[in-house]
N, C-alpha and C positions, 0 to 999 in steps of 0.2 A: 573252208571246212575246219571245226576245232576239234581237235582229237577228243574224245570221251574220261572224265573221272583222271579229268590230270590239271593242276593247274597251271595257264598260260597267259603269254604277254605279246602284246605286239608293236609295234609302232610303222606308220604308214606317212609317205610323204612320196610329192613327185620333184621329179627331176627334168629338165629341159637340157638341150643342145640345140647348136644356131648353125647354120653353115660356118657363119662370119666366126666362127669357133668360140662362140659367147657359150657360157656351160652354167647350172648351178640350179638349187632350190628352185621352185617356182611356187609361190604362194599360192593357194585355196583355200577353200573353207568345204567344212562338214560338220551337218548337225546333226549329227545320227548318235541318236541316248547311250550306244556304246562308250562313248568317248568318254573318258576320264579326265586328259590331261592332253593339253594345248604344247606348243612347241614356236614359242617365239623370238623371232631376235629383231631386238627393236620391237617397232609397228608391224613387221612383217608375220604372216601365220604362216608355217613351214611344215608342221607337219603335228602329227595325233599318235597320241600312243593308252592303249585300254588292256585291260584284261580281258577274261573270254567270262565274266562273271554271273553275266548276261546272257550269251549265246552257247557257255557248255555245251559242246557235243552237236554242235550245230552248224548247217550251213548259217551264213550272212552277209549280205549284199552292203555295203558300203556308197553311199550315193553322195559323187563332190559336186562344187561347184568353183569354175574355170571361169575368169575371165577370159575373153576372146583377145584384149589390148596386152594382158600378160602374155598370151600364150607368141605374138608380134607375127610377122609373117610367113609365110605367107597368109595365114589364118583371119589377121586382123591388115588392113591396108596393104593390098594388094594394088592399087590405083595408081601406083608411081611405075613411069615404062621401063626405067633401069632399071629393074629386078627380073630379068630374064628366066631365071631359074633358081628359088630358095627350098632350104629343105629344116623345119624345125619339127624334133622328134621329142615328146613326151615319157618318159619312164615314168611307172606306177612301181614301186617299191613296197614289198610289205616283209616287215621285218620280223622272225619267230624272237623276242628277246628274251633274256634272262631275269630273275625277280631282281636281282640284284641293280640291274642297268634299269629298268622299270621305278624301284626304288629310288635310283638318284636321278631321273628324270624330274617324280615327282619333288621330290625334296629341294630340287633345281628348283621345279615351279615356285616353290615356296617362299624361298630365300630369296627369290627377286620381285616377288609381290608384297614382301613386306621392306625391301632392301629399301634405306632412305626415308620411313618413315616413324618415326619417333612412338608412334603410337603401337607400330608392330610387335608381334610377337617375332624374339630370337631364334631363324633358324640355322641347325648345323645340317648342311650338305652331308647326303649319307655317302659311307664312303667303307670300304671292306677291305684294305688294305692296314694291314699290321702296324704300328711304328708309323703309319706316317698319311700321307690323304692320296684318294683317289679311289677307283671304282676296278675290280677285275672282275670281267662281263663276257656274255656272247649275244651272237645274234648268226640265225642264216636267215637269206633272202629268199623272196620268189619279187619276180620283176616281169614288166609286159611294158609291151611301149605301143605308143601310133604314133606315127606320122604325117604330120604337113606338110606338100610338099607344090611347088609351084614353077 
């Protein structure tokens, strides 16, 4: 739900945990026309971050898509008998951002879409820090998780 006649930012990505204590990112994909700006490192997509420009004052559903071989076990190859008992847990993350963190997201995207090619247009990473570079931001969360467990 986006609060009404205010303008807002978000950015969304999930999170995994293994028993085997493996943690971090889990790549997905979403095509939902909200999305502005991508979140990549490397080949990897990690995560989306939009405005409310679109959905002002409105509910909006978000629909991903999860590989079953990322999300590993128990979920994906369960068939091996040593795995007695696994447990990998999902977090959905969604983050309220600031325009400012929003802004050097974008400006991020930019500067590495054209970074290395000769024909690019220059860009300068935004950055709100006086005297010198970097970004001063916020962000709160709302988070949910499931669980795979086996």
């Amino acid at each position: 739900s986006d609060p009404v006649n205010e303008k807002n930012y978000y950015l969304f990505y999930v999170y995994k945990r293994s028993d085997n204590n493996t943690a971090g990112e889990m790549e997905f994909a979403c095509y939902d026309p909200i999305i502005e700006e991508k979140l990549n490192h490397g080949t990897l997509m990690l995560g989306y971050a939009f405005s409310d420009k679109i959905i002002n004052g409105k509910k909006h559903r978000l629909t991903l898509i999860l590989d079953g071989k990322n999300i590993g076990l128990p979920y994906y190859g369960i068939n091996d008998p040593i795995f007695t008992t696994h447990k990998t847990t999902l977090y959905f993350r969604l983050y309220s951002i600031t325009e400012e963190y929003y802004k050097y997201i974008h400006t991020l995207n930019l500067f590495f879409k054209n970074y290395n090619n000769p024909l690019g247009i220059s860009t300068q990473v935004y950055s709100n820090v006086t005297g010198g570079y970097g970004i001063f931001a916020g962000a709160a969360v709302s988070s949910d998780s499931i669980v795979f467990k086996y």
